[in-house]
DRENLUM-287375 format. One record per residue: x, y, z of N, C-alpha, C in turn. Coordinates in steps of 0.2 Angstrom, whole numbers, plus 2048, in hexadecimal, padded with zeros to 3 digits. Layout:
# DRENLUM-287375
XYZXYZXYZ;...
***
This chain:
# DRENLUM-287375
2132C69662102C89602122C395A;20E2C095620E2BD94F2122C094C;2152BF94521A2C39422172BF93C;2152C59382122C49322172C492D;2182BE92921B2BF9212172BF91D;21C2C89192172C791221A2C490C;2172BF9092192BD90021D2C28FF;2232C28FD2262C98F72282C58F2;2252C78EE2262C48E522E2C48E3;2322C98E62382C78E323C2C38E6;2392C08ED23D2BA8F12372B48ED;2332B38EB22F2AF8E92332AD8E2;2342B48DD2382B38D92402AF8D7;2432B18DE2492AF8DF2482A68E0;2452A58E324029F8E52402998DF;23D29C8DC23C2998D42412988D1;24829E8D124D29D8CE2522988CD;2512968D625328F8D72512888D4;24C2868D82462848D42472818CC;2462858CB2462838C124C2848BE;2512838C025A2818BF2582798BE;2522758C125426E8C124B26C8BD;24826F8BA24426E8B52462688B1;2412628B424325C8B02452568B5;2482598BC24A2548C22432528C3;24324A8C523B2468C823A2478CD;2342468D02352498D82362408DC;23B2418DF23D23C8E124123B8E8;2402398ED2412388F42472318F3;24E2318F625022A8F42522288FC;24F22190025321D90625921B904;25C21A90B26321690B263212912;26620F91226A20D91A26C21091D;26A212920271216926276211928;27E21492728321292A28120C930;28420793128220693828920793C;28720694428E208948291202947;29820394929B1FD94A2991F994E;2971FD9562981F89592921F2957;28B1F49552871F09532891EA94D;28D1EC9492901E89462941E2948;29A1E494E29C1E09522961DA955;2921DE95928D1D995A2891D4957;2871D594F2841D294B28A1CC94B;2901CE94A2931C99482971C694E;2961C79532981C39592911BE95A;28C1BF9572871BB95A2881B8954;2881B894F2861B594928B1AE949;2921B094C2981AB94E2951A5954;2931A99582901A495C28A1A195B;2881A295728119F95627F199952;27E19495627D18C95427818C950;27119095026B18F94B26A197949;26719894526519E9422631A5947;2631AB9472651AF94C25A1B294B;2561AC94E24F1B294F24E1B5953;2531B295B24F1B995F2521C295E;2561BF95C2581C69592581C9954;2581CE9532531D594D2571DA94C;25D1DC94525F1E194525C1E4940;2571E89422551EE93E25A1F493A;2591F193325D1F89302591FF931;25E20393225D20993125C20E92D;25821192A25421392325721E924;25B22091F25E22691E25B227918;25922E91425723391225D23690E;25D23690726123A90425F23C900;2612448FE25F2458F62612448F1;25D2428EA25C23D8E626023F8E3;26623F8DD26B2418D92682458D2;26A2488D226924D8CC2662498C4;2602488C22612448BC2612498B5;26124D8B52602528B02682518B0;26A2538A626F2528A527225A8A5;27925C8A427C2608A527A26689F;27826389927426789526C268898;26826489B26326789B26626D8A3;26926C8A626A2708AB26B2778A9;2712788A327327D8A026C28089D;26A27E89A26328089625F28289B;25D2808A12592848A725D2888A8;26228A8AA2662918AF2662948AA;2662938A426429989E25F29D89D;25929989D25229989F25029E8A4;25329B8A92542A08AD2582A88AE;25B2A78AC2602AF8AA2602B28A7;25D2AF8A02552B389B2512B98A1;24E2B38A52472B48A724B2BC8AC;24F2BB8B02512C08B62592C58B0;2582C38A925E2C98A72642CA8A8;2652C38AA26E2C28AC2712BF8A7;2762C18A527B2BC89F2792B48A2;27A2B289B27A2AB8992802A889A;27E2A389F28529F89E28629A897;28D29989729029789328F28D895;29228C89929328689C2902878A3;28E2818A828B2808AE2932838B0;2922878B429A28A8B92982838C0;2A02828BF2A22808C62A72828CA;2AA2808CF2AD2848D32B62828D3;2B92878D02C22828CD2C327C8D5;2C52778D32C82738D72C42718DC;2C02728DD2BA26F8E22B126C8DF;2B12678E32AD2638E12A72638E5;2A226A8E629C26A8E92962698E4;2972678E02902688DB29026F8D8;28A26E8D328B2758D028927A8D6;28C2818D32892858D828628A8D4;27F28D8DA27C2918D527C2988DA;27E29F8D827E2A68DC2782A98DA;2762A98E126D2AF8E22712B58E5;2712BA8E32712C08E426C2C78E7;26D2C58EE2672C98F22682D08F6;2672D58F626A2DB8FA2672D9901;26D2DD90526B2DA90A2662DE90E;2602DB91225B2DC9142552D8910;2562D690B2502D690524D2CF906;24F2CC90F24D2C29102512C090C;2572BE90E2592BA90B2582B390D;2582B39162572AB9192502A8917;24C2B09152452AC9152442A990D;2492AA90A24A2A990324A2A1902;2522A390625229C904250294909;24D29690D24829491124428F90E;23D29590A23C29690623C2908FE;24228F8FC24528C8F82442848F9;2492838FE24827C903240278901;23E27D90423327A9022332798FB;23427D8F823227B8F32362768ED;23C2778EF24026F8EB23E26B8ED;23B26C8F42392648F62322638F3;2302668F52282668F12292638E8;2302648E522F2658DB23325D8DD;23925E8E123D25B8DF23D2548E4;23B2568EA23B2518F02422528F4;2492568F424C2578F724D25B8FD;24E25790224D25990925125990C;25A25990A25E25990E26325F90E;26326391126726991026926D914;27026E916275271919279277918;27627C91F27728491D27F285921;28228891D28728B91E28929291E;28D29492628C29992629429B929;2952A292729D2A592D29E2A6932;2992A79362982A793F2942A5942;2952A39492912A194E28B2A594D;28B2AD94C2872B294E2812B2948;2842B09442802AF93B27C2A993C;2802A393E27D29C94027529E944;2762A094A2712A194D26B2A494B;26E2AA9472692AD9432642AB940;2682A693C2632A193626129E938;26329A94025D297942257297945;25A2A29482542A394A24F2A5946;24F2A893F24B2A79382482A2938;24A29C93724829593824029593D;24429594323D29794823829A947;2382A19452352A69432312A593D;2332A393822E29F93222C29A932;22C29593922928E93822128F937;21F29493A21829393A216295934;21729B93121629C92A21829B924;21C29492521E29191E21A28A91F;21728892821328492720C284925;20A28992520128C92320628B91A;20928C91720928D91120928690E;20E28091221127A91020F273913;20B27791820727291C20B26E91F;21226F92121626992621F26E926;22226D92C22727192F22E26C92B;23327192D23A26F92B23D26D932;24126893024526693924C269936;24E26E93C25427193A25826F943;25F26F942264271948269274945;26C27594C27427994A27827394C;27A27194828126D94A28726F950;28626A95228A26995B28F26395A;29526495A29A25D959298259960;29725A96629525896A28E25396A;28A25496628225196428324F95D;28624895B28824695527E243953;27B24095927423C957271241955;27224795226D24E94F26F24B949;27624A94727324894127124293F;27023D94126E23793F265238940;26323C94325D23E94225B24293D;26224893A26024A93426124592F;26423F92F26623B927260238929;25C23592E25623192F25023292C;25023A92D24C23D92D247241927;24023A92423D23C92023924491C;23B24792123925091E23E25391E;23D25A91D24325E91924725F922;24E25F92025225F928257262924;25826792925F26E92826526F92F;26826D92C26F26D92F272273931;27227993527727F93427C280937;28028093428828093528D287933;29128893A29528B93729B289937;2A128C9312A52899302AB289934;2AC28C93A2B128993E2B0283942;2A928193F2A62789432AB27393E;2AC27493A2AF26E9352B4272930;2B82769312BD27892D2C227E92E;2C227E9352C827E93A2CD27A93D;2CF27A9412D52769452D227594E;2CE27594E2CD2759572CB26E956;2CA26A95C2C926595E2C226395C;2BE26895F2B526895D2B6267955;2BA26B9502BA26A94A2BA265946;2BD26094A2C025A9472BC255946;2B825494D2B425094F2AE24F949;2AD2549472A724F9412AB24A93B;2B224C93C2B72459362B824093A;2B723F9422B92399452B4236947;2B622F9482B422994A2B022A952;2AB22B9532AA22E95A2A522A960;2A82269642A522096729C22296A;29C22A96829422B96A29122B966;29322995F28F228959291222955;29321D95B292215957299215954;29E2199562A52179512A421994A;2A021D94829E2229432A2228941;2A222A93B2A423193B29F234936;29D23B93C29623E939296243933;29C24292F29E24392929B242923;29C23A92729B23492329223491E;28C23292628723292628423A923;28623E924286246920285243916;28C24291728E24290F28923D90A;28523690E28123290E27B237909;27A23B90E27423E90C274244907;2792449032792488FC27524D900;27925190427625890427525F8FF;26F2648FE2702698FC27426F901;2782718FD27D27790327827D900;27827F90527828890627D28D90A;28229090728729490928329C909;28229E90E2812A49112872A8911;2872AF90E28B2B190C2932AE90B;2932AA90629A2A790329F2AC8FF;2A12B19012A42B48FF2AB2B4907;2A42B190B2AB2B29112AD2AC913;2A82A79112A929E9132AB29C90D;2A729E9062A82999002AE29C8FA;2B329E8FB2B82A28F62BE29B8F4;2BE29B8EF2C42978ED2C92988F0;2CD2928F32D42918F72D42938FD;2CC2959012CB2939072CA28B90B;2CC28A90F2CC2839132C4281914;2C12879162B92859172B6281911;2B728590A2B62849052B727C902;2BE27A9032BF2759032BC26D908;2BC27190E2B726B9102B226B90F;2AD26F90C2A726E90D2A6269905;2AD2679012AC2619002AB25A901;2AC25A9092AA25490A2A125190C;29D25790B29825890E293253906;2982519022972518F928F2538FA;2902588F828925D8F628625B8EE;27E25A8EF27E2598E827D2618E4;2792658E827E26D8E427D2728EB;2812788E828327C8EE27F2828EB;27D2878EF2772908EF27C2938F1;27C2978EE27F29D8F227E2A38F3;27C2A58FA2782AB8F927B2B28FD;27B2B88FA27F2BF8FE27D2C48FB;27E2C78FB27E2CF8F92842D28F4;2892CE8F728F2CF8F52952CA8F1;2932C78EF2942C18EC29C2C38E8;2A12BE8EB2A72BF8E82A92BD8E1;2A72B78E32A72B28DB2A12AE8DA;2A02AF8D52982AD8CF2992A98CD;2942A38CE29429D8CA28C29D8C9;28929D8C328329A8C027D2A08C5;27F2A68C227C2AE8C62732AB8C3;26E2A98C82672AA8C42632AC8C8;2662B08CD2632B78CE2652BC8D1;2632C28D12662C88D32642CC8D4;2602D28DC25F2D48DE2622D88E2;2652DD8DE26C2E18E02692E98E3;26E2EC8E626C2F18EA2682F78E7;2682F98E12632FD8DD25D2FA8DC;25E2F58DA2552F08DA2532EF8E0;2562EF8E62512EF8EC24F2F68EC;2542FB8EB2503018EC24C3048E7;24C3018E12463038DB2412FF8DD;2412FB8E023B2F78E42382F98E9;23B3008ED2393018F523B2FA8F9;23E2F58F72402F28FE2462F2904;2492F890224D2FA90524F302906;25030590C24C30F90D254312908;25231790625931C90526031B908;26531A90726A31D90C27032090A;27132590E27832A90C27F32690D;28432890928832690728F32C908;29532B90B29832E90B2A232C90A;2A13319062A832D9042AE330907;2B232B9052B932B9082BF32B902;2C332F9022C732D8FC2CF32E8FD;2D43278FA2D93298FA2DB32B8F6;2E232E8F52E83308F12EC3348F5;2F13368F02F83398F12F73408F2;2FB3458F22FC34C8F230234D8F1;3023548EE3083588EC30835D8F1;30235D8F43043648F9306364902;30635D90330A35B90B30B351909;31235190B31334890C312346911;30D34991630D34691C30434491B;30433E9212FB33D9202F8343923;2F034391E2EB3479202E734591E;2E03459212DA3449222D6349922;2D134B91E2CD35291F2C734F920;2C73509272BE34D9292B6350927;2B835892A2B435C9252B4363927;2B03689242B236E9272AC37292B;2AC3729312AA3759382A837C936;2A237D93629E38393629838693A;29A38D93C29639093E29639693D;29139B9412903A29402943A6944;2983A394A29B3A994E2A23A894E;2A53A29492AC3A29492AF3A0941;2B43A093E2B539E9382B6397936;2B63959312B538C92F2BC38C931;2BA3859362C23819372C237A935;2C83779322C63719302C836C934;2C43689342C73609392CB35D935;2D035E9382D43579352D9353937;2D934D9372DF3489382E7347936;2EC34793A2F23499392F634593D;2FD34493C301342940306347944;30734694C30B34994F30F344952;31534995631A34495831834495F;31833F96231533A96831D33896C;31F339971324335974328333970;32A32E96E33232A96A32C329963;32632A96232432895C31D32C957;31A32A95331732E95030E32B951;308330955302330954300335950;2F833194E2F233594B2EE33894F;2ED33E94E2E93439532E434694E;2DF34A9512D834B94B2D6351950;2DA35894D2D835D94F2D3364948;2D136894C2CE36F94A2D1371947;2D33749402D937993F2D537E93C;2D938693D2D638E93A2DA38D933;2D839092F2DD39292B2E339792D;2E93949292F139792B2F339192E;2F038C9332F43869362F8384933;2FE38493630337F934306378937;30337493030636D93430C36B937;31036D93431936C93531836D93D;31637393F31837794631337194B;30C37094930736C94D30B36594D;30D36394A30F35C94831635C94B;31935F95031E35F95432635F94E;32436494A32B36594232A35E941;32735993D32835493B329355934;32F35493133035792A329355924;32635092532234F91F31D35391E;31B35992331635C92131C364922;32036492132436B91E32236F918;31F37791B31D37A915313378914;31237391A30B37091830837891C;30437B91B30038191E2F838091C;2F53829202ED38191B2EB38891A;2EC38A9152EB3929112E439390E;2E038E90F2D839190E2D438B911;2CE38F9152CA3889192C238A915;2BE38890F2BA38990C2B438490D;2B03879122AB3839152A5383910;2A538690929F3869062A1380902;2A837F8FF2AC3768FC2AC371900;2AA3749042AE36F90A2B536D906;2B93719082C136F9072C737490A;2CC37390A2D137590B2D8377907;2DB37B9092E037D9042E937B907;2EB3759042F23799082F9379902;2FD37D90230237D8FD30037C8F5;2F837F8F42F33808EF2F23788ED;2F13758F02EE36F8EF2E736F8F1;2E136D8EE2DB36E8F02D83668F4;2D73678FB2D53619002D0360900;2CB35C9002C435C9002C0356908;2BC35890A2BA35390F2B934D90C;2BD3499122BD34090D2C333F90A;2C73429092CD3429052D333F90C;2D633890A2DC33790E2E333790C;2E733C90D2EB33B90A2F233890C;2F53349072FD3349082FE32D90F;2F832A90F2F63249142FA31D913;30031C91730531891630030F918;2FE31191E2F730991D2F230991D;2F230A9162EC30B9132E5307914;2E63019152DF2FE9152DC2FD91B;2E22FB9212E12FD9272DB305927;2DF30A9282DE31192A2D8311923;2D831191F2D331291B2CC310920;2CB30A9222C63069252C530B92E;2CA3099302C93119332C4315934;2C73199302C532092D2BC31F929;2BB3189262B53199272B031592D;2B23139312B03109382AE31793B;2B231A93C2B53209402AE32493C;2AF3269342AB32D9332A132B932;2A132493229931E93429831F93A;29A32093E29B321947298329947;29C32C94529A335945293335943;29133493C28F33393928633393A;28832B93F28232994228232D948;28532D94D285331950280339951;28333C94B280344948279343946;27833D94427033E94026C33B947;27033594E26A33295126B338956;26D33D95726D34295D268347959;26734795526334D94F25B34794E;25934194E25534094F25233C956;25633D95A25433896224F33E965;24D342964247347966240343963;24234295D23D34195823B33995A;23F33695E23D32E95E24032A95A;24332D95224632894D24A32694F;24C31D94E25331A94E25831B949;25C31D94A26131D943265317943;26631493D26930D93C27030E937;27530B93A27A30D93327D308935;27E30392F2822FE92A2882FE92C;28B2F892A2942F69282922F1923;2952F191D2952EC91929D2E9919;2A02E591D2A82E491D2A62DC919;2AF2DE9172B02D89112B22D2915;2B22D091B2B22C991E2AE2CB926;2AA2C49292A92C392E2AE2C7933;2B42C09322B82C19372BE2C8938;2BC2CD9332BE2D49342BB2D693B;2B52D493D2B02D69432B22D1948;2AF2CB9472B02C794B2B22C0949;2B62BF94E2BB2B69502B92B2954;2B92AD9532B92A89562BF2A495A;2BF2A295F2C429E9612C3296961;2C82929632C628D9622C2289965;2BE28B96A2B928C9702B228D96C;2B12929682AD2949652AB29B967;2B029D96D2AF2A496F2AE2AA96C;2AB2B096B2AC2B29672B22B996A;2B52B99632BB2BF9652B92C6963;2BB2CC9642BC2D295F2C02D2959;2BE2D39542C22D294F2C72DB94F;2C82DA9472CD2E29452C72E7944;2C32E69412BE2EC9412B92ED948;2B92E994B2B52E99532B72EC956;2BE2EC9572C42EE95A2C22F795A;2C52F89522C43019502BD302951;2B92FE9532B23029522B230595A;2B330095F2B33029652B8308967;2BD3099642C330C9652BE315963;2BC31595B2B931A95A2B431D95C;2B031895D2A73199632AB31D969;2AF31B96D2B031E9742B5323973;2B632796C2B832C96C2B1330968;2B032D9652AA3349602A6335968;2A233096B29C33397029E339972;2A433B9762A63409782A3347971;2A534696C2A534D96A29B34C967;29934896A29134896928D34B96E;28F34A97428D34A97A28A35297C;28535297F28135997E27D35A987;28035F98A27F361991279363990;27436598B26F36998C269363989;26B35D98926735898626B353988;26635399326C34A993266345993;26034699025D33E98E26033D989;26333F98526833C97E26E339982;27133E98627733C98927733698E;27233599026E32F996270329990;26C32998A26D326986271322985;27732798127B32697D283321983;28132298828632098E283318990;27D31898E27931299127A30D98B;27D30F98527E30B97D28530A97F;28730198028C2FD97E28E300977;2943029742952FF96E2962F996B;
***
C-alpha cells in the first residue's frame, strides 16, 4: 500500500524558518577537484620521470567534487534574518548570531519539534528546498544510535517518491560504512543533493571501525575519508543533539572535523539553544490536534517526619467486599542484607515488625488507609499515592519507580481495552539514548540501565495482570517479548 503524505503547514512552516536565516545567499552550486589517491600521483610522476617526449598516450582525467558554496551574507545580514524570523514564530530576539563556546561548526540554528509532529519529514523536507534557493546539496545526518540511524534512512525510503512528484528529482542518501570509503567519494562527486547518515560511535568512539574515517586507507587510494568529507563544506543535521550535540562531549568535538558550513538542530527536548527559529512545543501540537490527549502521573520525592525508613505508596486497593489496603514499597531484612519488597497493607500494619525490627521504621505504623485521598496515615504524617519517601538513591530508584508505575499503568488500561480491539501505547521520554541502549565496539547492541529495569519490572507486573477468566488476553500477553 502507497503511503500517503499530507502537506502540514507547520512542518512547511518550520521549513521556511530555515530557509530565510540566509535571505540574501546567491544560489550557487561550487566544483572542486577531488583529492587524488596517492597512488595515481605516484604514477603520474613515475611516468613523467621517464618520459623522453611529452606524455599523449596517456590521459589523467581530474576528478570534479561538489561542494556547498560558502556563506556570503554577512554576519549582520544573518543576524537581521533569525530576527525576522523570531518575530515571525514569537521567539525572543537574538542579541548576537550564538555560537557553540569552544567549537567550531558554523552557526547553529535550534528547530524545536514535539515529538511525533515529522520531524525527519521536516527536515527532509528542508534539504529540497535550500537547494532549490540556495543550490546546497551536501549534508550530513547525525544521529545517537544504530537504531535511529536506520530509522532515518528508512524515512528517506518512504518519502522518495513523494518528495519526487513535488521536486521533480530524488536525493542519493547512505549510511556510512567504515568498510565502503568509495560511498563517499560518490557522495563528494556527486551533482545532486547526497546525505550522509551517521551515527556517532562511527567517528567518535575508540574502536578500530571508529578510527578508520581519520586514516589513510589503501582501499581509498591512501586517502583519508575525513579529508574528502570536510572538502565538501557539509550542512550537519544533528537529530536529537541533546544526546550527541552537548558541550564537552567527544562526539561534539569531532564533528568539527567534518568543518560544517552550519549545523540544525532538531528535538523535542533541546538541551542547549543557539539561534531558536522555531518551536513547536508539546501544547501547540496538542492545540493543534497533532498530537491525542495523554495522562500523566506523578511521582514525588521528599523527606518524612513520620518513618526514616524508605517508602513508596503505590496506591490504595479498593473494593466492596474487603477494606482499602495500600500497596506499598518498603525495605526488609534479606539474609546478611537489606531488599525492597512491594506488599498490601490493612490499616494498624506495622513496619518495624514486617521489616524484620529494622530500626529506621520504629514506631512507623499505618493508623488510617483513606481510599477516597488516596493516602495514608503513619505517625500523623499524611502519605499520598506517588509519594517516595526518605529514598537514599534517589535517581536511580526514582527511574525505577516510574518504569515500574508506566508498566502497571499500561498494562491496566491494555487489559480494559483488548476486548474493544484498542491498542494502548505508552511512551518513555529518557534523558539519553544510551540510558536504553549501548553499543559495543562491534556495533552490537547492548541493554543499557533503563532496559535492564524495564524487563526486570514487566516480568514481575504481567503476573499481577493475568486474568483466568480471559486467556485470549492471557494468550497475548505471554506471546509480547518485553
Amino acid at each position: 500500500m502507497k503511503i500517503q503524505f499530507k502537506e502540514q503547514p507547520f512542518q512547511i512552516d518550520a521549513v521556511r524558518a530555515v530557509v530565510d536565516c540566509f535571505q540574501g545567499q546567491p544560489l550557487k552550486t561550487n566544483r572542486f577537484t577531488l583529492q587524488r589517491s596517492k597512488d595515481l600521483i605516484r604514477r603520474i610522476r613515475e611516468l613523467k620521470s621517464n618520459a623522453t617526449q611529452p606524455l599523449l598516450g596517456e590521459k589523467f582525467q581530474e576528478d570534479i567534487g561538489y561542494r556547498n558554496s560558502s556563506l556570503r551574507i554577512t554576519k549582520g545580514q544573518l543576524l537581521d534574518n533569525i530576527n525576522q524570523v523570531q518575530q515571525r514564530h514569537y521567539l525572543i530576539e537574538n542579541q548576537k548570531v550564538d555560537s557553540v563556546p569552544g567549537i567550531n561548526i558554523g552557526p547553529n540554528f535550534t528547530i524545536e519539534m514535539e515529538t511525533g509532529t515529522g520531524k525527519t519529514y521536516t527536515y527532509i523536507r528542508t534539504m529540497f528546498e535550500l537547494h532549490k534557493s540556495y543550490g546546497w546539496n551536501k549534508y550530513i545526518i547525525i544521529v545517537p544510535s544504530i537504531a535511529i540511524r536506520e530509522g532515518v534512512y528508512k524515512s528517506f525510503q518512504m518519502t522518495e517518491e513523494h518528495f519526487q512528484e513535488i521536486y521533480g528529482h530524488k536525493i542519493n542518501t547512505f549510511i556510512y560504512n567504515s568498510a565502503r570509503p568509495q560511498d563517499i567519494e560518490s557522495f563528494a562527486s556527486d551533482n545532486r543533493i547526497s546525505v550522509m547518515i551517521i551515527n556517532t560511535q562511527a567517528f567518535a568512539a575508540r574502536s578500530a571501525a571508529a578510527r578508520r574515517i581519520y586514516q589513510e586507507l589503501d582501499q581509498f587510494g591512501s586517502r583519508k575519508p575525513i579529508e574528502i568529507l570536510s572538502q565538501t563544506n557539509p550542512i550537519l543535521i544533528i537529530d536529537e543533539p541533546q544526546s550527541v550535540g552537548r558541550v564537552g562531549t567527544q562526539s561534539l568535538k569531532s564533528m568539527q572535523e567534518f568543518r560544517p558550513l552550519f549545523t540544525l538542530r532538531y528535538s523535542a527536548t533541546h538541551a542547549e539553544v543557539y539561534n531558536k527559529i522555531y518551536r513547536l512545543d508539546a501544547l501547540d501540537a496538542f492545540n493543534k490536534q497533532l498530537v491525542k490527549k495523554i495522562q500523566v502521573k506523578g511521582i514525588n520525592l521528599r523527606g518524612s517526619t513520620g518513618t526514616s525508613g524508605y517508602l513508596y505508596l503505590e496506591h490504595i486497593s479498593v473494593n466492596n467486599s474487603e477494606p482499602p489496603r495500600a500497596v506499598v514499597e518498603f525495605e526488609i531484612r534479606s539474609g546478611s542484607g537489606v531488599k525492597r519488597v512491594r506488599r498490601k497493607l490493612e490499616q494498624g500494619a506495622d513496619l518495624y515488625q514486617l521489616s524484620g525490627e529494622l530500626p529506621i521504621y520504629k514506631y512507623s505504623i499505618i493508623t488510617e488507609i483513606d481510599g477516597f485521598q488516596n493516602k495514608i496515615v503513619i505517625n500523623g504524617e499524611e502519605i499520598y499515592a506517588g509519594d517516595v519517601l526518605n529514598n537514599k538513591d534517589d535517581e536511580h530508584i526514582f527511574r525505577r519507580i516510574q518504569i515500574r508505575e508506566t508498566i502497571q499503568s499500561h498494562l491496566a488500561k491494555e487489559k480494559m481495552m483488548f476486548k474493544l480491539g484498542i491498542k494502548v501505547l505508552s511512551l518513555f521520554f529518557i534523558d539519553s539514548v544510551e540510558k536504553y541502549r549501548i553499543y559495543d565496539d562491534e556495533g552490537e547492541a547492548q541493554p543499557g540501565e533503563y532496559a535492564k529495569i524495564f524487563e526486570d519490572e514487566y516480568y514481575k507486573a504481567i503476573n499481577d495482570h493475568l486474568d483466568l477468566f480471559n486467556r485470549e488476553y492471557t494468550d497475548y500477553v505471554y506471546k509480547t517479548d518485553a
